[in-house]
C-alpha positions as CSV (number, residue, x, y, z in Angstrom):
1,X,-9.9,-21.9,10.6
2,X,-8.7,-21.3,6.9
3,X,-5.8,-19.5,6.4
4,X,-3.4,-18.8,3.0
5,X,0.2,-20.1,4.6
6,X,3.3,-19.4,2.8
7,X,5.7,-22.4,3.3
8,X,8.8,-21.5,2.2
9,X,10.6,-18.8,0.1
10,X,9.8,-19.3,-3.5
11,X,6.3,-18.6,-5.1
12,X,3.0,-19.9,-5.6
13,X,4.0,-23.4,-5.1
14,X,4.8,-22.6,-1.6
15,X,1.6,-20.9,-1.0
16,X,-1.4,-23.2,0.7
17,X,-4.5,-22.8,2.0
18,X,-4.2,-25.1,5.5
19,X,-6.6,-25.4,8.5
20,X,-4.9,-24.2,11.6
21,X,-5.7,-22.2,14.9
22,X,-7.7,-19.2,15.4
23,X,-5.8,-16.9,17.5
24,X,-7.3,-15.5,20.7
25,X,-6.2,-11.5,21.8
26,X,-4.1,-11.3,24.0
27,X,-3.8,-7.6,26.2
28,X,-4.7,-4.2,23.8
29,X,-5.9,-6.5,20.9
30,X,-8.8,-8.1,19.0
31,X,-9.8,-10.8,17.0
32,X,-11.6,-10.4,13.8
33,X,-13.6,-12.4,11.5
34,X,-12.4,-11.5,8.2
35,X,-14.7,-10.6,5.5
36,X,-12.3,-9.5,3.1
37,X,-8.9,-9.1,2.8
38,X,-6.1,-6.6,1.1
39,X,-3.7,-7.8,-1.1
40,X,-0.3,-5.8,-1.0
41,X,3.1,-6.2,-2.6
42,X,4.5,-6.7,0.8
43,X,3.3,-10.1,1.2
44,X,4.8,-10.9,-2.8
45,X,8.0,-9.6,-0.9
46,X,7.9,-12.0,2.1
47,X,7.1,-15.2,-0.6
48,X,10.1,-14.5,-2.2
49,X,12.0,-14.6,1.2
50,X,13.5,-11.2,1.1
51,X,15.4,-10.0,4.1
52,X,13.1,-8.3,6.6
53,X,10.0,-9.2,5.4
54,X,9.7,-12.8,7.1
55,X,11.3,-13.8,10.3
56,X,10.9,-17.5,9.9
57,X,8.5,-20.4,7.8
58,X,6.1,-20.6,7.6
59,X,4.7,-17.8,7.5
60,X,0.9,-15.8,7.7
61,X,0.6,-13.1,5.0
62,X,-1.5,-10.5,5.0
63,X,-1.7,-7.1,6.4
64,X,-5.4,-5.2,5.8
65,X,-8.7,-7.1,6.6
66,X,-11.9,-5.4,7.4
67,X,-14.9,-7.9,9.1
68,X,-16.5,-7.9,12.4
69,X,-14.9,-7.9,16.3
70,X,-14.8,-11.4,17.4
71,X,-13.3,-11.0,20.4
72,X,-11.9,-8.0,22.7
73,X,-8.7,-8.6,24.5
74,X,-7.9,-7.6,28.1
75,X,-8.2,-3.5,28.7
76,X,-9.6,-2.5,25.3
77,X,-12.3,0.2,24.7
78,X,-13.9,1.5,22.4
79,X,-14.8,-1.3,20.6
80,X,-17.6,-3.9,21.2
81,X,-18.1,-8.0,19.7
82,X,-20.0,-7.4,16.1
83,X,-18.7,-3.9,15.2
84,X,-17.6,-3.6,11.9
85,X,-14.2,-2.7,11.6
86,X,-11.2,-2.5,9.5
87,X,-8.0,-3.5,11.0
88,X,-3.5,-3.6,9.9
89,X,-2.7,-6.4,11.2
90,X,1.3,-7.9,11.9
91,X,0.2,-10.7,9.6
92,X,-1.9,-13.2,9.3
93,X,-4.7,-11.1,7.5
94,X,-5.0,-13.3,5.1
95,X,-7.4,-15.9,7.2
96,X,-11.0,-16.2,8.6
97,X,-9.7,-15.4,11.7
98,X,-7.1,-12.4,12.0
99,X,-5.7,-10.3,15.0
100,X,-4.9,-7.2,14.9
101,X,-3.8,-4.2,17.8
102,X,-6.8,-2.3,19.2
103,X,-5.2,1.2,18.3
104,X,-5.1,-0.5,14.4
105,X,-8.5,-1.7,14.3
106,X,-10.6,1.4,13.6
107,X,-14.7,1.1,12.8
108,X,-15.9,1.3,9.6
109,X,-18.8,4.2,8.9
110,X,-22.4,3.6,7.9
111,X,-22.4,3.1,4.4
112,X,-19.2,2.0,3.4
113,X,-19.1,-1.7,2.0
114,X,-16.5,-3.8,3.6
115,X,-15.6,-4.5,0.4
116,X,-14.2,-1.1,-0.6
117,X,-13.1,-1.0,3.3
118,X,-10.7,-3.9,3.3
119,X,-8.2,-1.4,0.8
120,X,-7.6,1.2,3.4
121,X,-5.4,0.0,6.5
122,X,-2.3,-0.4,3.9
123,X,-3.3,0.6,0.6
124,X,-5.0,3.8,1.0
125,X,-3.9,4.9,4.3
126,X,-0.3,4.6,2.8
127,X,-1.1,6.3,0.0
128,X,-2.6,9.2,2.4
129,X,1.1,8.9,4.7
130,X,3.1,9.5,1.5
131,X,1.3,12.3,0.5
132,X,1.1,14.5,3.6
133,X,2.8,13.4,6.6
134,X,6.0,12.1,4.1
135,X,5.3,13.9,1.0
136,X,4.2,17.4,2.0
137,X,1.9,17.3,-1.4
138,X,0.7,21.1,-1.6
139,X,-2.5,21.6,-4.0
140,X,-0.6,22.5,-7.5
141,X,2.4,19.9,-7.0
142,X,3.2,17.6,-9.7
143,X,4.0,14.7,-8.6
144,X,5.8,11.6,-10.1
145,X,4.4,8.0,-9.2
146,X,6.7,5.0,-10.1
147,X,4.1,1.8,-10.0
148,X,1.6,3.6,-11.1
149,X,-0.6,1.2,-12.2
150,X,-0.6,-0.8,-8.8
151,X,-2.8,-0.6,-6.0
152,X,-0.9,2.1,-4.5
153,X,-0.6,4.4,-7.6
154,X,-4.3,4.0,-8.2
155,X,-5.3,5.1,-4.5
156,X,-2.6,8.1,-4.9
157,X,-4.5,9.4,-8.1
158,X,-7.6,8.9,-5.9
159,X,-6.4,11.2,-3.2
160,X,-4.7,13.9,-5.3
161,X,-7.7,15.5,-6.2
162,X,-9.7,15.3,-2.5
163,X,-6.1,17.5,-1.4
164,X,-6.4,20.4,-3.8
165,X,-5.3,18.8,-7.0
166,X,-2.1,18.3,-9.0
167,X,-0.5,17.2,-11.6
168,X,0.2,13.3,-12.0
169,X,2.8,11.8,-13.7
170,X,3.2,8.0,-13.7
171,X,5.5,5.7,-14.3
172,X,4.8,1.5,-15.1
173,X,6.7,-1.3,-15.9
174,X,5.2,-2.3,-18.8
175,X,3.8,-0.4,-21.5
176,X,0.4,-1.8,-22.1
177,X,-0.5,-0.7,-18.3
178,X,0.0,3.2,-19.4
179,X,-3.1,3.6,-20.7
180,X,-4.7,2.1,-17.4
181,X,-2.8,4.5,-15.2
182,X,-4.4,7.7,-17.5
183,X,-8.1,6.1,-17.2
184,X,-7.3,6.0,-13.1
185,X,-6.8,9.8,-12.8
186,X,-2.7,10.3,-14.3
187,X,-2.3,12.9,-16.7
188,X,0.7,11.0,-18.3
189,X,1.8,7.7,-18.3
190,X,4.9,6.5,-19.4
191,X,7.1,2.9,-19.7
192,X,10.1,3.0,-17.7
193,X,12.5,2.4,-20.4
194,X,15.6,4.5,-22.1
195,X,13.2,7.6,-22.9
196,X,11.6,7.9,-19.6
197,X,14.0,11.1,-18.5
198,X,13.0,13.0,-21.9
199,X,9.2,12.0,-21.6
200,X,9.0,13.5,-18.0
201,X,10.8,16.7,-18.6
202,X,9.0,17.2,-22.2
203,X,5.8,16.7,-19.6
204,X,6.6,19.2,-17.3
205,X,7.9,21.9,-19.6
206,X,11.5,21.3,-18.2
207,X,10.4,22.3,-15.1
208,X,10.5,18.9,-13.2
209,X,8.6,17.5,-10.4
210,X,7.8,18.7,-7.0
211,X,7.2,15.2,-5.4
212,X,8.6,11.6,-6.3
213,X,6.8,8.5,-4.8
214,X,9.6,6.0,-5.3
215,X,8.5,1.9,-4.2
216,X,11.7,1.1,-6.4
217,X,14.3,0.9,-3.5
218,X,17.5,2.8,-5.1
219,X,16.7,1.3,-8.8
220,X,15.3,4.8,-10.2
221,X,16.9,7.1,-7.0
222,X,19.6,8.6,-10.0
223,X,16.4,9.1,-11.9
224,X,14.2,10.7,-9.4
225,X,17.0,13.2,-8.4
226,X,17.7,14.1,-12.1
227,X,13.8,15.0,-12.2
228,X,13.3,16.4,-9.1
229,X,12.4,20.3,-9.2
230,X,14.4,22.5,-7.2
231,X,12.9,21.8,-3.4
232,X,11.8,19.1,-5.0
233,X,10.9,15.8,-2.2
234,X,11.7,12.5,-3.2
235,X,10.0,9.8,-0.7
236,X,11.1,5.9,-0.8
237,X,8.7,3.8,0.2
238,X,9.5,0.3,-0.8
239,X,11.9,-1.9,-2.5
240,X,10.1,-3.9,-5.0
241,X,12.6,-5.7,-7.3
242,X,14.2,-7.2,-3.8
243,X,17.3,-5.5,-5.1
244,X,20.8,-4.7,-3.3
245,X,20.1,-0.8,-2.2
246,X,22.8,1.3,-3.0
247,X,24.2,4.1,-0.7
248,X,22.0,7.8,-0.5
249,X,22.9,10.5,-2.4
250,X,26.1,12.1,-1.4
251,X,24.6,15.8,0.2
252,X,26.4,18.2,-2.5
253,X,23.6,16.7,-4.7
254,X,21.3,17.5,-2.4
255,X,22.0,20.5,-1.2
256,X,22.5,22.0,-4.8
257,X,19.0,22.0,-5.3
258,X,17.5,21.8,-1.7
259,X,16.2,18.6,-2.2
260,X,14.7,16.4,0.0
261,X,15.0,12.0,0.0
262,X,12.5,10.7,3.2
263,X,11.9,6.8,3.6
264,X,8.5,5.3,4.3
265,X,7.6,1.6,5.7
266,X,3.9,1.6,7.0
267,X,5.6,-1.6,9.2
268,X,7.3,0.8,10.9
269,X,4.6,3.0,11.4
270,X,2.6,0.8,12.7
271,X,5.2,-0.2,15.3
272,X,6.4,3.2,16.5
273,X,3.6,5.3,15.9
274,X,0.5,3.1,15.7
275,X,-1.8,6.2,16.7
276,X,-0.4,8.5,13.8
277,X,-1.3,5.1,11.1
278,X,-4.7,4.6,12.9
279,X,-5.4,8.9,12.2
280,X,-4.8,8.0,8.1
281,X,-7.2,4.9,8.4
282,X,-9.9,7.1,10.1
283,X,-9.5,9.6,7.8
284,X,-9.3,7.6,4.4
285,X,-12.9,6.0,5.9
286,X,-14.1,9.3,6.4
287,X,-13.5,10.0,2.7
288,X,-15.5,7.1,1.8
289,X,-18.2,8.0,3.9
290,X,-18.9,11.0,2.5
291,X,-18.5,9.9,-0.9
292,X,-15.9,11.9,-2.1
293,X,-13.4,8.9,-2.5
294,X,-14.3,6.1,-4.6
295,X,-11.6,3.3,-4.8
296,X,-12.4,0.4,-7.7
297,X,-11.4,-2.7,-6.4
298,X,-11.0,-6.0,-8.2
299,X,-12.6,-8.7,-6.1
300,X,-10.9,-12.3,-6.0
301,X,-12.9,-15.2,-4.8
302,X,-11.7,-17.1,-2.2
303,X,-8.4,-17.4,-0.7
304,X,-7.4,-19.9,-3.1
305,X,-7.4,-17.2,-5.6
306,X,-4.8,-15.4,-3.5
307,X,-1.3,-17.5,-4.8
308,X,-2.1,-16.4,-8.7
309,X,-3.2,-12.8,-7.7
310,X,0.4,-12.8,-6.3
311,X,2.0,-14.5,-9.3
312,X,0.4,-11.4,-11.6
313,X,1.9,-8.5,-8.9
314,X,4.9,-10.1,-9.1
315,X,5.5,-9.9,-12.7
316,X,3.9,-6.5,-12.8
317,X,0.9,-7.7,-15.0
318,X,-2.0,-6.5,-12.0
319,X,-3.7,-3.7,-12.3
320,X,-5.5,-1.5,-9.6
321,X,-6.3,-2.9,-5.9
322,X,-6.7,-6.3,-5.1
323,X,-9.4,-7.7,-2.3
324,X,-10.2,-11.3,-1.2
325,X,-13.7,-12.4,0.0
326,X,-12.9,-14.5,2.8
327,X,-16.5,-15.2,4.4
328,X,-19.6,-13.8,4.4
């Protein structure tokens, strides 16, 4: 089969699209033939070679596929050969040929294209975690988005709305994205630069935010907490300039204005808690089934495509959710 393999730690010079073996399930899995493929920040993360995103090279990227079930592994229900399905896999997602855990790979509705369906195991199912289960968003919150203009950001302003509405304020790292984040649902946009900390509080009347969604590592933490209304929550979901994190908040700070800091990794999720991760897939799906959820997606070609799509998310210049069309 085809597959996108990342050779070593670097960037799109290490990224090639090889022949290699389809994988077979072993117990509690499935195989998949991929019809189109996520792209996530994650795997930009793991090409650069930063620590606990790669175990060794070379390595299979790719995290959310939807397709059909190509093969059932020992002891798995609920599924049958030919079902369309949307799965989170380890890795490897990136391929014609992907395998995934059975609890992870979830069927898609009547209706929704597999198109749309590829952006939920990862993209929009964390962006469903961070609000509720990590977030506790409550209709009326405001919340703050850093990366506002990626794939996340976008599926976050999708989902605000569905959840009783807010208001959103983004953040992005360059200012000609702003106006992109306000067209995908923000109410304000804004650079992060030297005025951000004026911009937000002159947004919110002075009265802060109730919820920070923070893919920054520790970068904007002094930031967030300096915004943060009282009770405010402040989740941490990422770490995407590969950054040194620096230590938490000592608790006086925190306690000072009840405030909450929570970390999310969807990895780890879907390692201790696969069934809670698999709940958020169904659910997003459901949302797109019934067509109050529409996610844009910008379709790239082929898997050679992949290695630039990565270059422009790395230097923050991609807007909105990435998919592949692998076959089909």
């Amino acid at each position: 089969m085809r597959a996108l393999v990342m050779t070593a730690a670097g960037g799109s010079e290490n990224s090639q699209v090889q022949e290699i073996d389809a994988p077979r399930p072993g117990p509690g899995e499935v195989t998949i033939d991929v019809a189109y493929a996520g792209l996530n920040f994650v795997d930009v993360m793991a090409r650069r070679g930063d620590g606990g995103y790669t175990a060794a090279w070379p390595h299979l990227p790719g995290k959310e596929v939807s397709g059909t079930v190509r093969e059932l592994g020992e002891g798995v229900t609920g599924l049958a050969v030919g079902d369309r399905v949307v799965a989170a896999p380890v890795g490897g997602g990136l391929a014609e040929v992907a395998i995934a855990a059975a609890v992870l790979t979830v069927p898609v509705p009547d209706g929704v294209p597999l198109r749309e369906a590829a952006a939920v195991p990862l993209g929009l199912a964390t962006a469903m975690l961070l609000l509720g289960d990590a977030g506790r968003f409550a209709a009326g919150d405001t919340v703050l988005v850093h990366s506002a203009g990626g794939g996340i950001g976008h599926a976050i302003a999708q989902l605000v709305p569905l959840l009783g509405g807010g208001r959103l304020i983004g953040t992005v790292g360059r200012p000609e994205k702003a106006a992109a984040a306000v067209e995908a649902g923000y109410d304000h946009a804004f650079a992060r630069d030297a005025d951000l900390l004026d911009a937000v509080r002159e947004a919110t009347g002075g009265k802060g935010v109730d919820l920070v969604l923070d893919p920054l590592g520790t970068e904007a933490l002094d930031l967030d907490l300096d915004l943060a209304a009282h009770g405010g929550r402040i989740v941490l979901f990422g770490n995407a300039g590969g950054g040194a994190l620096d230590a938490l908040p000592p608790l006086g700070r925190l306690m000072a204005d009840n405030l909450t800091v929570t970390g999310f990794s969807h990895r780890a999720m879907a390692a201790g808690d696969p069934a809670r991760l698999g709940r958020a897939i169904r659910r997003v799906l459901d949302l797109l089934a019934g067509g109050g959820l529409d996610l844009p997606v910008t379709e790239l070609a082929g898997l050679e495509a992949v290695p630039a799509a990565h270059d422009a998310m790395q230097e923050r210049r991609a807007l909105g959710k990435y998919v592949v069309r692998v076959s089909g």
